[in-house]
N, C-alpha and C positions, 0 to 999 in steps of 0.2 A: 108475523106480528110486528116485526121490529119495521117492518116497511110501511106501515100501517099508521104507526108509531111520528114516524121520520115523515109520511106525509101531509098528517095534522098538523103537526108544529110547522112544519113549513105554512100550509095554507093558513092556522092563525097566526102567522108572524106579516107572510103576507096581506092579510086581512087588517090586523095593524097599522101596518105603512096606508094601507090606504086609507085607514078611517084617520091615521093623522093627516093624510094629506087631504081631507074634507071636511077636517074644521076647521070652525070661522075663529074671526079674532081679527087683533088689528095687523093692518096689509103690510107687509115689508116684503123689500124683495128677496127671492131665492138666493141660497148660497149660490156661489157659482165656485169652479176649479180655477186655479194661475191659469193667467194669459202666458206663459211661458211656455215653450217646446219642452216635454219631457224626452229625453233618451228611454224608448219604452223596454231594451234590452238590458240597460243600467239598471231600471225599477225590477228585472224580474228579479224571483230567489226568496229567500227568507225574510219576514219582516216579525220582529217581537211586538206584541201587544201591548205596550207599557200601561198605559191608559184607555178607558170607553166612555163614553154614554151610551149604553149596553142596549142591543135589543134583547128581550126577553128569553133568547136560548141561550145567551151568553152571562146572563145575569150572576149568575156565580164562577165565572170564567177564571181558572188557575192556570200558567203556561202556555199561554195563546198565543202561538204563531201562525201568520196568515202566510202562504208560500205561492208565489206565482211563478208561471212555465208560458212563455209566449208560443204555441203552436203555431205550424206552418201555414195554417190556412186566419192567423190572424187573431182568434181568438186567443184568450186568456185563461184557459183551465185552471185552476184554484182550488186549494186546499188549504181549509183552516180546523184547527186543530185544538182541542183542548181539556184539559181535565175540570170536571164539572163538582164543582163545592167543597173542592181542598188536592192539595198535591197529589194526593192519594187516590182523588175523586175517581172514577168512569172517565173514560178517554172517549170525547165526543169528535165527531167529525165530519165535515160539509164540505160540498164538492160543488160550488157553484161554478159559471163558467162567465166569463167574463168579456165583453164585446165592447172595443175603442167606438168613441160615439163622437167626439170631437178627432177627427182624423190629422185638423192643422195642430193642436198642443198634443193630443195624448194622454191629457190630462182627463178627461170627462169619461167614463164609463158607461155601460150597462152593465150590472151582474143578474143573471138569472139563476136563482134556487129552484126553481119548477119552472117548467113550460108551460105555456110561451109565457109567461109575465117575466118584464124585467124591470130592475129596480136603480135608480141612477146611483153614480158612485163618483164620489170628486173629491180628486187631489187638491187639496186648497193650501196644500204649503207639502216642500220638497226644498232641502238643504241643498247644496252647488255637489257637493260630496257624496248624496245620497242615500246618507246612515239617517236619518230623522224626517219625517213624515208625517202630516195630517191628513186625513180624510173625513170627508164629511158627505151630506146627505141635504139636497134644495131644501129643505124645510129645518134644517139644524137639528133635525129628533135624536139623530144619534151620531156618533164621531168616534175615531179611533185617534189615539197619538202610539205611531208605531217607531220602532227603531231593528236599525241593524244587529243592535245587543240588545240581553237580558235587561240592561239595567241602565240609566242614565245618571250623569252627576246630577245632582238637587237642582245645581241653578241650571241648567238644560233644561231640566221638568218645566220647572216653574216658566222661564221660558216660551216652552212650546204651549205652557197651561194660558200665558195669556195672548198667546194671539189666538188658542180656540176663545177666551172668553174675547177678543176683539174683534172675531168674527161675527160673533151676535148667538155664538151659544150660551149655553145655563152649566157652568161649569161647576155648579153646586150638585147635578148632576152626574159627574166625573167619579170613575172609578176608577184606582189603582189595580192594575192585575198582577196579584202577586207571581213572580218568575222565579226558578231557580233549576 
């Protein structure tokens, strides 16, 4: 049942992305990932979820950590994690799998939640250090601001809050995810 479960929400989450990615409105171009080389060995490991513009299984997300493993055959096996609608919540959890799509930066993604569909995935900002991270998504529907910690100072947040809104997201959209 619980598989059953796990494969509806996938296929409407999936179904989502697509039906955003097939409205109209006025034309702007896609996000794109940094034109910079990431070290893809640096990026693996833990990353805290500090912030979203949540897709809909995460929408009550408490505790979110997204955890990457570069495997030997290249890919990005992936694990995210999280208590769903308070600390205390159900401990949810996705296993998507993750494929380098720009091979000169390392910045640009595929992640696949079900086969075969994959869904693009872009580093659009990476600190020199590697504790602080945006990601986002060609159409801006949703975005993550991740860190190496729980928690960041105020002016870090607000910070990283506005170069998602100077990317051309809706940061009024933005979710704090509570950590502890």
């Amino acid at each position: 049942m619980k598989a059953i479960m796990l494969v509806r929400s996938v296929l409407t989450f999936l179904g989502g992305i697509l039906m955003v990615g097939c409205q109209s409105g006025p034309e702007r171009e896609p996000l794109r990932a940094i034109d910079r080389p990431i070290q893809l060995e640096r990026f693996m490991g833990d990353w805290y979820v500090i912030a979203h513009i949540p897709a809909f299984i995460e929408d009550e997300a408490y505790n979110g950590v997204e955890s990457y493993r570069l495997a030997a055959d290249g890919t990005i096996p992936t694990t995210y994690t999280f208590n769903n609608g308070s600390f205390d919540g159900p401990q949810k959890t996705y296993h998507p799998k993750g494929f380098v799509y720009n091979e000169q930066t390392k910045a640009e993604w595929r992640m696949q939640f079900l086969w075969p569909f994959k869904s693009a995935y872009l580093i659009v900002y990476l600190d020199d250090t590697y504790e602080t991270t945006i990601i986002g998504v060609p159409d801006r529907g949703y975005a993550w601001i991740m860190a190496r910690s729980k928690t960041l100072p105020e002016k870090r947040y607000q910070e990283l809050v506005a170069m998602l809104a100077a990317s051309g997201h809706d940061v009024a959209k933005l979710r704090r995810v509570p950590q502890r």
